[in-house]
C-alpha positions in Angstrom: 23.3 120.6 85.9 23.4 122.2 89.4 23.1 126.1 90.3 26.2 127.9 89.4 27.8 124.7 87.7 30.0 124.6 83.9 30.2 121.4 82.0 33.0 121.4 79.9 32.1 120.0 76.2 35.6 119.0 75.6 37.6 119.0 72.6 40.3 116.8 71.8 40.6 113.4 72.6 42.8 113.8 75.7 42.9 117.5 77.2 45.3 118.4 80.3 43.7 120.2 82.9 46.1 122.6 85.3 44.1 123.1 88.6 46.0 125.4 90.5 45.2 125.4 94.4 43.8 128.9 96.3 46.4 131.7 95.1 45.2 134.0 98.5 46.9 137.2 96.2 50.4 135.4 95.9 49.9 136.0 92.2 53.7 136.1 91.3 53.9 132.6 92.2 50.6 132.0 90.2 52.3 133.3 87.6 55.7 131.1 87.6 53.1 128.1 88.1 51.3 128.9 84.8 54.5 129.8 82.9 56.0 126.2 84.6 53.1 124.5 83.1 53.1 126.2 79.3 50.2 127.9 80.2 51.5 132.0 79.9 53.9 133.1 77.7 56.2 135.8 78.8 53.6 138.8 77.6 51.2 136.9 80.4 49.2 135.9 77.7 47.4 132.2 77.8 49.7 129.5 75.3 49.0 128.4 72.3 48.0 125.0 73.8 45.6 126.6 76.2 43.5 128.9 73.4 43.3 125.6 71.5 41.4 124.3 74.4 44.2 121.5 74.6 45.0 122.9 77.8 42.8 123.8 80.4 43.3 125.9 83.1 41.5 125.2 86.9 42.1 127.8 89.7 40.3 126.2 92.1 39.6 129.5 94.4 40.3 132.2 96.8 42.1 134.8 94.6 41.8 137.0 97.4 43.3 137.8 101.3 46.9 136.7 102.2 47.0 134.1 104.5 49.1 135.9 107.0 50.7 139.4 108.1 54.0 138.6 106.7 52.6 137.9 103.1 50.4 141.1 103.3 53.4 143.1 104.4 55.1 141.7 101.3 52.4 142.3 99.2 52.1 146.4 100.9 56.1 146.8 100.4 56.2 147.3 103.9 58.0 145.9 106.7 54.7 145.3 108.8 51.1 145.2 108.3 47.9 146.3 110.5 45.0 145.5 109.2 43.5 148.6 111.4 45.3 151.5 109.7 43.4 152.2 106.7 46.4 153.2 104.8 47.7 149.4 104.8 44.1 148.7 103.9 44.0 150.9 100.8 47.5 149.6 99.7 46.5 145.7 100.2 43.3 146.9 98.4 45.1 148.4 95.2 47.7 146.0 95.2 45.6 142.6 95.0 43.0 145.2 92.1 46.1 145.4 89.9 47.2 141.6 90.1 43.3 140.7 89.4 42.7 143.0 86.5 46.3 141.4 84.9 44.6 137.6 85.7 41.0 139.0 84.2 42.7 140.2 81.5 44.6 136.4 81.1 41.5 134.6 81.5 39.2 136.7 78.9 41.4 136.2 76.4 40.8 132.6 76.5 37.7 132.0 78.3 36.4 128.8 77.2 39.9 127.0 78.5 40.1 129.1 82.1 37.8 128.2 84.0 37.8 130.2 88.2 36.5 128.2 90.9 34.4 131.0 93.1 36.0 130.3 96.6 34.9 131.5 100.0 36.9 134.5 100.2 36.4 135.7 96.8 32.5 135.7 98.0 33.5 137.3 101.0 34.5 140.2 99.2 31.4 140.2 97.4 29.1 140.3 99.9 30.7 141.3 103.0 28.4 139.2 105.3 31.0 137.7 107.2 34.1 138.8 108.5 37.1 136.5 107.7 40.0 136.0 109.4 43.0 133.6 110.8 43.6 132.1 114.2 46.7 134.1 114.7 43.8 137.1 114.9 44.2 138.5 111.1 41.3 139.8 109.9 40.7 140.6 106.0 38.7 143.6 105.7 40.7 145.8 103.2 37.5 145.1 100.9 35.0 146.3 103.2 34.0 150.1 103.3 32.6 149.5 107.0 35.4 148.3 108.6 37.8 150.8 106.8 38.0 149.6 103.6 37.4 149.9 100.0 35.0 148.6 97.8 36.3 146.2 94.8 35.7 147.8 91.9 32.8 147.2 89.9 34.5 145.7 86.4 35.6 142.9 89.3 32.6 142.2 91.4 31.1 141.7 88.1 33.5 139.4 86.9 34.0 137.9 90.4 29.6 137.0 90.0 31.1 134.7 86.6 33.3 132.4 88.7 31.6 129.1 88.5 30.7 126.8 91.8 31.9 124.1 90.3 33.5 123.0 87.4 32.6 119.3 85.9 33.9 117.1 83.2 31.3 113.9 83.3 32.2 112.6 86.4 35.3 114.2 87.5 34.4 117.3 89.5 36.7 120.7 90.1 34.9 122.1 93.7 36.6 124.8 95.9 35.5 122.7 99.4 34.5 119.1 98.4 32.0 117.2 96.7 28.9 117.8 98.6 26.3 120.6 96.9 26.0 122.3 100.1 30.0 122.8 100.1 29.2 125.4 97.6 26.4 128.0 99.5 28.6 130.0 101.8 26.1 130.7 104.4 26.0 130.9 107.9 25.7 127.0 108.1 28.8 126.5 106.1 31.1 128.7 108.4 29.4 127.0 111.5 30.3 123.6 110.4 33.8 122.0 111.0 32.8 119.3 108.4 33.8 122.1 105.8 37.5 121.6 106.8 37.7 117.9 107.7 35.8 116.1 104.9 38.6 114.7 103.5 39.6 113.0 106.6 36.9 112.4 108.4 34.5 111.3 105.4 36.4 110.5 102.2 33.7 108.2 100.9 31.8 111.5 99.9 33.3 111.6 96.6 32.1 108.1 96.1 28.9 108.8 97.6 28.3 111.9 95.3 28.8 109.4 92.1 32.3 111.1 91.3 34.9 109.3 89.5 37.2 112.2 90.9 37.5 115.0 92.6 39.8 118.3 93.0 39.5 120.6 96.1 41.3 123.4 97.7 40.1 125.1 100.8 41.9 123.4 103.0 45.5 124.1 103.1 48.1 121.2 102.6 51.3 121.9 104.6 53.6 119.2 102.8 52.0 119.9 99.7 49.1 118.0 97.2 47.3 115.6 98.9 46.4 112.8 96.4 43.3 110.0 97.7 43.3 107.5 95.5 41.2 105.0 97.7 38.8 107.6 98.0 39.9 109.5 94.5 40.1 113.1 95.3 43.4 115.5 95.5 43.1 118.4 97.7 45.2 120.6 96.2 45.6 123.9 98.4 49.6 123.7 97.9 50.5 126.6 95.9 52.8 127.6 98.9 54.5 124.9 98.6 55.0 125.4 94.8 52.6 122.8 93.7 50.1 122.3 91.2 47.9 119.2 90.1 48.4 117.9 86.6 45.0 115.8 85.2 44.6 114.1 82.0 41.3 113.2 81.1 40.0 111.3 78.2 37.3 113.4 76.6 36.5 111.3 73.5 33.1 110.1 74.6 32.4 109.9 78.2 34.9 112.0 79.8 37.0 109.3 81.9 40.6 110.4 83.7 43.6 108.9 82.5 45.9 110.2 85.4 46.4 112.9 88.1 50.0 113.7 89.4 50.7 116.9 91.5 53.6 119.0 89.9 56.8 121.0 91.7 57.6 124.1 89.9 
């Protein structure tokens, strides 16, 4: 096992796996996906097929940070949003708390079939080294005391620290940026290095090269939705915008093997 990886044992002999791509605090969308796939009832409480382990849940990262003004001024309840008037930072602050203590709440009451993919921004928050932001000139800072700020609460930095690196199942892997173990350290070499972002175009033999049957990534975000590989079997799978989410069936009787993968429109 690598640093910060899960194996899942497995249960029956074929278990669906949702892998949901990076929610960036859209949550009510996160929540019709999981209700789409019988995976929340209507209390927001896991299914019966996921606390059997028959479903599994994948969120593949980056619970945190809109991706853009517009969804933070949605997610404010106001008609703009400037992310240097601490007020809009304390709103986006205690708006995106609420949404994650509902989700913490979902995924501890069925922890061994919910697995969270730690993504770059959810370490972001955690650590504060680096300051995120968009090309449009967005910056996410309504986490960070220094730059005006709040500190997540502690119940969530705690939980945030139990979000796995990766998730694997034999030889298909669940990975925030790609296949590579470096892909998972987000250090100052990882935000210096385009490769991050282009992977899956430039060098889609990785999966291959890593001994991967398959592989499921987010990070990047796919415009016209789940981008499915099978040449070089991976789907990246940052489409939750476009109301999309990766269905995989894997065969978990001996060595895990997968049956199929198909993205899903909700």
């Amino acid at each position: 096992m690598h640093p910060g990886e899960t194996v899942y044992q497995g249960g029956d002999v074929r278990s669906k796996f949702i892998v949901i791509g990076d929610v960036h605090a859209d949550f009510e969308t996160l929540w019709e996906a999981l209700r789409a796939a019988s995976c929340m009832d209507a209390e927001g409480q896991p299914t019966l097929p996921v606390k059997s382990g028959v479903y599994q849940v994948v969120l593949i990262g980056d619970l945190v940070h809109p991706k853009n003004e517009r969804e933070y001024a949605r997610l404010i309840g106001q008609n703009s949003y400037d992310a240097t008037d601490p007020a809009h930072l304390f709103l986006a602050a205690r708006a995106q708390v609420k949404w994650l203590e509902r989700l913490q709440a979902y995924q501890q009451a069925a922890p061994q079939s919910i697995h969270i993919i730690l993504g770059n921004h959810d370490d972001a928050v955690l650590t504060s080294d680096f300051l995120l932001g968009t090309a449009s000139g967005l910056v996410h800072v309504e986490f960070d005391p220094e730059r005006g700020g709040v500190l997540l609460p502690d119940h969530l930095r705690l939980w945030f620290r139990s979000f796995l690196r990766e998730l694997r199942v034999g030889a298909v892997q669940f990975a925030h940026v790609g296949p590579l173990p470096a892909m998972t350290s987000y250090d100052d070499l990882f935000y210096s290095d385009s490769t991050h972002k282009r992977w899956w175009q430039d060098s889609p033999e990785y999966v291959q090269m890593a001994g991967l049957e398959f592989g499921v990534y987010g990070h990047t975000q796919m415009q016209d939705g789940i981008v499915v590989n099978h040449t070089g079997r991976f789907a990246m799978i940052d489409a939750l915008h476009a109301r999309e989410y990766l269905e995989v069936i894997l065969d978990t009787e001996q060595r895990p093997a997968l049956v199929s993968s198909r993205p899903v429109l909700f």
